[in-house]
C-alpha positions in Angstrom: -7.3 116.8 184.9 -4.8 119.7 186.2 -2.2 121.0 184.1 0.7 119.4 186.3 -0.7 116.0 185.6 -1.6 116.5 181.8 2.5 117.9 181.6 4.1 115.2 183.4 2.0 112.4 181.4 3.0 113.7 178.2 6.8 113.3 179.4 7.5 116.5 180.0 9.3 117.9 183.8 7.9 120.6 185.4 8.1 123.2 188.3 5.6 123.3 190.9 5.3 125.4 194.1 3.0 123.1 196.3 1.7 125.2 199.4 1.5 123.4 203.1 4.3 122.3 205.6 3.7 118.8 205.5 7.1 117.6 204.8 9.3 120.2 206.6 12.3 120.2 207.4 12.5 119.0 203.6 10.2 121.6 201.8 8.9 124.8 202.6 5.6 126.1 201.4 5.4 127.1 198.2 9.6 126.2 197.6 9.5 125.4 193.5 10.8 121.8 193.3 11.8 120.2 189.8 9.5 117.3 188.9 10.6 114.8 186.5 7.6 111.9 185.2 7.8 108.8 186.6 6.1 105.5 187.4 5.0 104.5 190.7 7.2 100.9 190.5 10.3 102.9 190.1 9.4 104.8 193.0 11.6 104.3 196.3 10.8 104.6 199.9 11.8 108.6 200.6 11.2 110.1 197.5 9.2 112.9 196.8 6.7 112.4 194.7 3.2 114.2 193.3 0.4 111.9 193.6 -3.3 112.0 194.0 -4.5 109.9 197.3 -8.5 109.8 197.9 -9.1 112.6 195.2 -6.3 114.8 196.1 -3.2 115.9 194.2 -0.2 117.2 196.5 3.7 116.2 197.1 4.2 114.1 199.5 6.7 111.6 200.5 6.4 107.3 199.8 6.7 105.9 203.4 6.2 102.3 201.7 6.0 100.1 198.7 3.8 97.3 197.8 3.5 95.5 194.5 -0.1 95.1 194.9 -1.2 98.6 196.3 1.1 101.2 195.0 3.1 103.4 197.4 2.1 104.3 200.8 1.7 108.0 200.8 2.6 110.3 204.5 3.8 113.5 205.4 7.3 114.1 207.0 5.6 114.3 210.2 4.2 110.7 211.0 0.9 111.1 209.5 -0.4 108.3 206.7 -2.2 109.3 203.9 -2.7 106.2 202.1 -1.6 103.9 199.0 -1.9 104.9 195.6 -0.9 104.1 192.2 -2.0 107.4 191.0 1.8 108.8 191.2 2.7 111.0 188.5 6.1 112.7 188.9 9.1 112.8 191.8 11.1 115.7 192.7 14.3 114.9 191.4 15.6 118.7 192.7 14.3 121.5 195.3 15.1 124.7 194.1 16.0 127.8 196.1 13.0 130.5 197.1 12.8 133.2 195.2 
C-alpha cells in the first residue's frame, strides 16, 4: 500500500504532487493539492478525487455516480477511466506552485 493511501485511511489530510496533465486547465503537473479522506458515497460529480482504477492510484476527476459501482473515474479531457470504489481522498484545495 503507498504512503498516501495508508495517510488518508488513518484520517489524516495530506499533500500530494500528482505528475501528468490529465485534468488541465484544473491542475498542472506536479501542482500540490490538499487532500482531505473521504468516502466514495460522499463523493460528487466534479470533484477531485485520488483513487485507484484497474491497479492504478492517480487524481482524477468523478464524471459519474452509481450506488452499485462506485464513481466513474475520467480525465478533464473526455477520456473514461472506469468505476471504482477504491476512492481514498478528494482535493478539497489546489495550492499554488512553488
Amino acid at each position: 500500500m503507498n504512503w498516501k493511501i495508508q495517510k488518508l485511511q488513518n484520517g489524516e489530510t495530506i499533500i500530494s504532487k500528482e505528475p501528468g496533465n490529465s485534468i488541465l486547465p484544473l491542475l498542472k503537473s506536479k501542482q500540490p493539492v490538499k487532500i482531505k479522506p473521504i468516502h466514495w458515497e460522499d463523493c460528487e460529480t466534479g470533484d477531485i478525487v485520488y483513487c485507484k482504477v484497474r491497479g492504478n492510484c492517480f487524481t482524477h476527476l468523478v464524471k459519474g455516480k452509481n450506488n452499485k459501482r462506485g464513481l466513474l473515474i475520467g480525465n478533464n479531457h473526455g477520456r473514461i477511466n472506469g468505476w471504482t470504489k477504491n476512492v481514498y481522498g478528494k482535493v478539497i484545495e489546489i495550492l499554488p506552485m512553488s
